[in-house]
Every structure is written in C-alpha cells, then in structure tokens.
N, CA, C and O atoms as a GROMACS GRO file, in nm:
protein
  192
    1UNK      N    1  -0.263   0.748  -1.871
    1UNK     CA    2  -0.218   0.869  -1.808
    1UNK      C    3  -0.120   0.831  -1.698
    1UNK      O    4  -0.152   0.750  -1.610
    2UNK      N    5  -0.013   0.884  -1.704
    2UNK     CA    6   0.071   0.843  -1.593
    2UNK      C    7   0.090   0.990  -1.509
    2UNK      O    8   0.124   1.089  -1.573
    3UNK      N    9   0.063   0.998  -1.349
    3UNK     CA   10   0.009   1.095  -1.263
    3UNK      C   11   0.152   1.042  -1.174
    3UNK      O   12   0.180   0.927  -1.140
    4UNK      N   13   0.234   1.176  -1.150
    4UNK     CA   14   0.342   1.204  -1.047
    4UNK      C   15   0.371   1.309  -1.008
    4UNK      O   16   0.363   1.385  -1.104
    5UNK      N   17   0.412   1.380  -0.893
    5UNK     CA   18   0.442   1.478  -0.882
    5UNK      C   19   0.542   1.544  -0.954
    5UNK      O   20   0.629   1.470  -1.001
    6UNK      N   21   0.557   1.699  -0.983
    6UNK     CA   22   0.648   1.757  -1.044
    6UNK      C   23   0.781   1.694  -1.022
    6UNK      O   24   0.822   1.684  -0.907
    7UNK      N   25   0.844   1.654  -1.111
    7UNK     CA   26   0.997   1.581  -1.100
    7UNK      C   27   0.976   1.433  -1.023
    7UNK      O   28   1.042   1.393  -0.926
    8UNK      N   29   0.903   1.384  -1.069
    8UNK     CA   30   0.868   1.207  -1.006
    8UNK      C   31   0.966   1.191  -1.015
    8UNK      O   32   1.008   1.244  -1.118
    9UNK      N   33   1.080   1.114  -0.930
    9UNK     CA   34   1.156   1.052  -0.970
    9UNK      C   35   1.089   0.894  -0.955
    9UNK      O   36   1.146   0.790  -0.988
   10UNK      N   37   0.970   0.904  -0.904
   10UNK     CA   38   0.966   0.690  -0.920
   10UNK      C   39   0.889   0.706  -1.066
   10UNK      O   40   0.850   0.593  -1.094
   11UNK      N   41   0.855   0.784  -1.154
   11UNK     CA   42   0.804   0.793  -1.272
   11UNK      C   43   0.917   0.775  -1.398
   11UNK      O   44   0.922   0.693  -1.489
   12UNK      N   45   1.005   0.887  -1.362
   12UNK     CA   46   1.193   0.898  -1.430
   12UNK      C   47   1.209   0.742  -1.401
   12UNK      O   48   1.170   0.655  -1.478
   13UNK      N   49   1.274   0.719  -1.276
   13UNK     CA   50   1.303   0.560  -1.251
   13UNK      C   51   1.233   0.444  -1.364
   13UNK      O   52   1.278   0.357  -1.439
   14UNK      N   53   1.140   0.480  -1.338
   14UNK     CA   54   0.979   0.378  -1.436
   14UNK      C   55   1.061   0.361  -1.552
   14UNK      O   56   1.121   0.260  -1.588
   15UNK      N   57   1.054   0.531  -1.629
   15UNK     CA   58   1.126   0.559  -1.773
   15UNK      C   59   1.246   0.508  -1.784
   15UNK      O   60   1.265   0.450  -1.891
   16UNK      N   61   1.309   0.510  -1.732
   16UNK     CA   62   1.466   0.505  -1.753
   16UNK      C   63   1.507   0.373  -1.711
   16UNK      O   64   1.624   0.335  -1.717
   17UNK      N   65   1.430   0.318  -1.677
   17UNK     CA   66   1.484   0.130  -1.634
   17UNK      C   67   1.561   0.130  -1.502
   17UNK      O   68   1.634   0.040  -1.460
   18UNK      N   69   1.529   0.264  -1.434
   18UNK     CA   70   1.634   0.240  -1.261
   18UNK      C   71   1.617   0.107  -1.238
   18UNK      O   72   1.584   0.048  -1.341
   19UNK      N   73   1.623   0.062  -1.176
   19UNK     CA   74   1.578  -0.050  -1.042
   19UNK      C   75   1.577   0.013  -0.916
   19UNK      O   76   1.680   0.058  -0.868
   20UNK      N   77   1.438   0.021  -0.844
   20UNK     CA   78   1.495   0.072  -0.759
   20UNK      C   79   1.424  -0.021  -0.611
   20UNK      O   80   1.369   0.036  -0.517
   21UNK      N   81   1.441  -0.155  -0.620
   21UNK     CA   82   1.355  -0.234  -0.516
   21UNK      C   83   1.246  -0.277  -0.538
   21UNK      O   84   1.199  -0.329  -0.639
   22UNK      N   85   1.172  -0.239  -0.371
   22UNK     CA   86   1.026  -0.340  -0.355
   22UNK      C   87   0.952  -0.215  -0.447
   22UNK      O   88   0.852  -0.253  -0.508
   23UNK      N   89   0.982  -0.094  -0.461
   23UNK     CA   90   0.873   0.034  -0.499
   23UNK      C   91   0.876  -0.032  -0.645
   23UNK      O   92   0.783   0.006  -0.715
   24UNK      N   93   0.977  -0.136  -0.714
   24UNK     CA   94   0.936  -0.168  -0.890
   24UNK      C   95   0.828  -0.235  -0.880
   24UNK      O   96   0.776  -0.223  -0.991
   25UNK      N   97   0.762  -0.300  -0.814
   25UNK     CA   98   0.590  -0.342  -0.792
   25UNK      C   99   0.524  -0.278  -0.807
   25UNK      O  100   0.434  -0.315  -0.882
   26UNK      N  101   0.513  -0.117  -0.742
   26UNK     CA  102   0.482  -0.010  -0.800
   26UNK      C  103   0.486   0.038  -0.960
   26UNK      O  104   0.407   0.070  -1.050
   27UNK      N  105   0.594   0.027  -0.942
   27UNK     CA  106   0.597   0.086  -1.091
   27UNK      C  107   0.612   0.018  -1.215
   27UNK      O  108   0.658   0.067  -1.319
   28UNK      N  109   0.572  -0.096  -1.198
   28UNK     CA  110   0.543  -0.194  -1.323
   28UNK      C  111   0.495  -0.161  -1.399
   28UNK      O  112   0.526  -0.190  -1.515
   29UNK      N  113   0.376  -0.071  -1.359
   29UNK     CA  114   0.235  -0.060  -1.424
   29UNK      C  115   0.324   0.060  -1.513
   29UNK      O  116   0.323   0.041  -1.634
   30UNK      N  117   0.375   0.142  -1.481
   30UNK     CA  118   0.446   0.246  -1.582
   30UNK      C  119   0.570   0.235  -1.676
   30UNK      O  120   0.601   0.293  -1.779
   31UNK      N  121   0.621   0.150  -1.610
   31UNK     CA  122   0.692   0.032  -1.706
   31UNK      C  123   0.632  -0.027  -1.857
   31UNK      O  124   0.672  -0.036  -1.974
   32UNK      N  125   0.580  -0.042  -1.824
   32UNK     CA  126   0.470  -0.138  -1.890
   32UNK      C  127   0.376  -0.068  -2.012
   32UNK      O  128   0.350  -0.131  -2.115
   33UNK      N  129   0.325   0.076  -1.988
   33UNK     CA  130   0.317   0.167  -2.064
   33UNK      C  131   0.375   0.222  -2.109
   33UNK      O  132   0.332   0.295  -2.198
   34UNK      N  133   0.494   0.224  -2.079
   34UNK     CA  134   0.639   0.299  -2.132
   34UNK      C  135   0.683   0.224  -2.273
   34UNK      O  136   0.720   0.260  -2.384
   35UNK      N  137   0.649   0.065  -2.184
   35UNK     CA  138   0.721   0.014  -2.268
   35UNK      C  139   0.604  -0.036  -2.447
   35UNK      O  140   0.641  -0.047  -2.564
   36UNK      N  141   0.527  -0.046  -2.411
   36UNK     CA  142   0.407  -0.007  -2.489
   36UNK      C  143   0.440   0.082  -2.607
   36UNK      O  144   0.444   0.034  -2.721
   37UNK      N  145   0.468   0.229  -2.578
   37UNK     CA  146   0.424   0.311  -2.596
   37UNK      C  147   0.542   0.450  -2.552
   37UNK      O  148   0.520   0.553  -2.488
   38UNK      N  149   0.661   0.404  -2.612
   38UNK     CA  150   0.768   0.493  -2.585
   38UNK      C  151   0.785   0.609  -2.600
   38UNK      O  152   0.847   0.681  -2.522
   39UNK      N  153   0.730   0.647  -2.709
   39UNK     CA  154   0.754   0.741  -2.776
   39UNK      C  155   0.613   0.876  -2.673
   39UNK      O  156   0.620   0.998  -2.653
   40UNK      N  157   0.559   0.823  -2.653
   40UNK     CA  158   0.426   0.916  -2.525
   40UNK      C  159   0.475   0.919  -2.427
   40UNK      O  160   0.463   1.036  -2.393
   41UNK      N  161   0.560   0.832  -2.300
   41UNK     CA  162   0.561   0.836  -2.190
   41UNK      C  163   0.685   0.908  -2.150
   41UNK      O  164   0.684   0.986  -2.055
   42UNK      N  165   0.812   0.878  -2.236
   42UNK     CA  166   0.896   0.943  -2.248
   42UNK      C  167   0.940   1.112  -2.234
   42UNK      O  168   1.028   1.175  -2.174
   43UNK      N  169   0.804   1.151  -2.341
   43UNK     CA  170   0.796   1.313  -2.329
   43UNK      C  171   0.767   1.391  -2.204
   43UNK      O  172   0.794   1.508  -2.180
   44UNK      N  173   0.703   1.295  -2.126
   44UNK     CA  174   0.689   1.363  -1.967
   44UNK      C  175   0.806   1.438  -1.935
   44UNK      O  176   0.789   1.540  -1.867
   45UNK      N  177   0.947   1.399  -1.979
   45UNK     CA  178   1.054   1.499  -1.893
   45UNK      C  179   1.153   1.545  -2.032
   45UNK      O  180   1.276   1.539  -2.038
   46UNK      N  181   1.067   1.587  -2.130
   46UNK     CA  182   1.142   1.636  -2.221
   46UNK      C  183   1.128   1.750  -2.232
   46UNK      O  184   1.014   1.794  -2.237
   47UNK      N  185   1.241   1.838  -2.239
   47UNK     CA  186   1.201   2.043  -2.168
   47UNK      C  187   1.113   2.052  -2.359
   47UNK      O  188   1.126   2.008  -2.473
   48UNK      N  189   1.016   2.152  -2.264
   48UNK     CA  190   0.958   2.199  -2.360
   48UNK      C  191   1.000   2.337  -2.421
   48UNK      O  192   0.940   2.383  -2.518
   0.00000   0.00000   0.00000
C-alpha cells in the first residue's frame, strides 16, 4: 500500500523517477514497489 496525501508529489516523484535529494531515502521504499510492480503503483494518478 503506498499512503500520501491527495496529490503526493514525493509519491509522483517515487513514480516518475524525479530525483529529488536526501527525501530519495525516503522514497526508495516506493521506488522499489513501483518498480516491482508497475502496472499497480502507477494507477495512483491515473484520472479515473
């Protein structure tokens, strides 16, 4: 389960391969499931 507020952008960032600094320590872990598992984590910001 990946948990962010409405419009995460450090979640988007996660998805989308930003770089965005020391916060990618953070977000490894969603990285990492993303990258897992693309096709699930992805849909978080796909309009429904």
């Amino acid at each position: 389960m990946i948990v962010g507020h409405y419009g995460c952008g450090g979640v988007r960032a996660a998805i989308t391969g930003i770089e965005c600094g020391i916060v990618d320590y953070w977000l490894h872990s969603v990285r990492e499931l993303d990258s897992r598992h693309p096709q699930d984590a992805g849909s978080a910001f796909m309009p429904s």
